[in-house]
N, C-alpha and C positions, 0 to 999 in steps of 0.2 A: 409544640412545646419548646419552651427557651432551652438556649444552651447552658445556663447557668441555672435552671429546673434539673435538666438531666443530669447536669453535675452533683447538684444535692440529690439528687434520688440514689445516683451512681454512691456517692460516698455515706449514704443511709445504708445501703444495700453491704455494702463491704463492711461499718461497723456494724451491723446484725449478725453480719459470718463471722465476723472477728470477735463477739463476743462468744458466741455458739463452738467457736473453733475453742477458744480459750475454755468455757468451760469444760469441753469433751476432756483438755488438755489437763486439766486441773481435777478431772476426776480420775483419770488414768492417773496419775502422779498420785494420791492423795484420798483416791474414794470419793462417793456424790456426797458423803457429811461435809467435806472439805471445801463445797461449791456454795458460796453464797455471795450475795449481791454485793457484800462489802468486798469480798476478796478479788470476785472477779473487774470489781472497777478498779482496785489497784492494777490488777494484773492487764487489764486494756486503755488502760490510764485514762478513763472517761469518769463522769462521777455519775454515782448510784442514780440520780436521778437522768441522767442519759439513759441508763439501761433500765429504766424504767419507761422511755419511751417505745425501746422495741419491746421489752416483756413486762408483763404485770408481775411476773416472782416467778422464784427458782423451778416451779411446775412449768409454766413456760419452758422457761431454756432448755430444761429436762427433754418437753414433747421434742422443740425444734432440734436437738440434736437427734433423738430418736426417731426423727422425718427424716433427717440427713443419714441413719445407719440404714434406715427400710432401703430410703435408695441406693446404696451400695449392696444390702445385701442382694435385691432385686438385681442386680446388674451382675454381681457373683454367679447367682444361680441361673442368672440368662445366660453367661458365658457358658457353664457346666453343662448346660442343658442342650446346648448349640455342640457343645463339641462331642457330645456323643445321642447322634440320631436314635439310636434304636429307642422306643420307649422303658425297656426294662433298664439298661443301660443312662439313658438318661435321670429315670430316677434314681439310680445309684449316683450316680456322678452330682445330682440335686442334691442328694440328701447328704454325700460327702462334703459340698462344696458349703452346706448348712454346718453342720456340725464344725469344719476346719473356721469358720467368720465365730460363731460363740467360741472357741476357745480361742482362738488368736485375737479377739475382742470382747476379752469378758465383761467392761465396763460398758463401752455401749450394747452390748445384749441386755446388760443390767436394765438399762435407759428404754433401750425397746419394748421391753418384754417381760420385766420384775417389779420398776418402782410404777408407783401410781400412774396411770396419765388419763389425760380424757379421747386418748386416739379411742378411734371405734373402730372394732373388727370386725368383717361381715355385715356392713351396715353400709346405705346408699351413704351416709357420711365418711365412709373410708378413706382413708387418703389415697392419691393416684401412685404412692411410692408403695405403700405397704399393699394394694391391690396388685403391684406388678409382680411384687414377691409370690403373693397367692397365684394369679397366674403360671407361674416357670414353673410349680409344684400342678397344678391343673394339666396343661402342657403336657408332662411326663403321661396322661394317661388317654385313653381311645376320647377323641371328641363325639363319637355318635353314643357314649356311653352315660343315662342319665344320671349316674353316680360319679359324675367322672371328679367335680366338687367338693363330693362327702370323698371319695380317697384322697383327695387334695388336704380335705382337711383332718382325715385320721396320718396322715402320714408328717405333715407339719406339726400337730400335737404330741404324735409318739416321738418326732425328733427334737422337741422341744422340752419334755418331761427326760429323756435321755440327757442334753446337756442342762436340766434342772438339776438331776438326780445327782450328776456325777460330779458337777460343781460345789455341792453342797458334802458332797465324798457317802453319798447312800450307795451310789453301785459303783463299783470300781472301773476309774477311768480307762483303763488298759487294755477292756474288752467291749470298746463304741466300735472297731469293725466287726466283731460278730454281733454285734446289737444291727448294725444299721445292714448286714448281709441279712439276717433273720426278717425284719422288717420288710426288706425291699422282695425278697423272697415271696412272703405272705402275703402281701398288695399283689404285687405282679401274679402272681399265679391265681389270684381271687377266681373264682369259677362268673362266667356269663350268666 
């Protein structure tokens, strides 16, 4: 490959993050109604039809930041997960480390996990960010245990309807540690 190929790839590569970065920015600022292709070319000072090179519309940019939050949340809950070995422990410290990224990022949880997208869950199309996430919740339970999956994914779904619930102000936010002690209680203790 020429060295002036890899430069244009190289400066492709940084305006697709730099529009992805700006929109995340611009919805944190302003909400996702605030994100659209006119504003965000101002704000990356490219014109619309550039940024129609890296995305087809706002669905786009939507998915690609919410690829970029999977990977951060995956890497949170790897760290959580790492720092405390025991499995019942580790799911606690997972499901805290879950619950502290939605509220300390309500906008991209929005992005991940509320507005529309065409990401697939549980599906050989998954992406390898949001499978890692699945994992670190897998992780936390016995690998010789063939449900070890389905707790994986009852316990991502109860902490996900929790920071649904309480974002939206249905169950009050003040009592997610006895929510998330009650949960991790009833997984961990599940009978063989």
């Amino acid at each position: 490959m020429s060295v002036t190929k890899e430069r244009r790839e190289r400066e492709r590569a940084q305006r697709h993050q730099l529009i992805i970065t700006a929109a995340r920015e611009l919805a944190e600022a302003e909400g996702w109604e605030a994100v659209t292709t006119r504003r965000l070319a101002e704000r990356v000072e490219y014109s619309q039809p550039v940024l129609y090179s890296h995305f087809s519309g706002k669905d786009a940019i939507v998915r690609a930041v919410a690829l970029d939050g999977f990977a951060e949340l995956a890497d949170r809950l790897r760290r959580a997960r790492l720092a405390a070995p025991e499995p019942r422990r580790a799911l606690h410290a997972v499901g805290r480390a879950y619950l502290d990224f939605a509220a300390e990022r309500p906008v991209l949880y929005q992005a991940m996990f509320v507005m529309p997208t065409d990401v697939k869950f549980a599906h050989a199309e998954t992406p390898p960010q949001l499978r890692a996430g699945f994992e670190e919740f897998a992780a936390c339970f016995r690998a010789d245990d063939d449900r070890r999956e389905l707790f994986a994914e009852v316990a991502w779904s109860a902490l996900h309807g929790i920071v649904v619930l309480a974002e939206s102000g249905r169950i009050p936010p003040d009592r997610q540690d006895d929510r998330l002690d009650l949960l991790i209680t009833r997984l961990a203790d599940t009978p063989d």
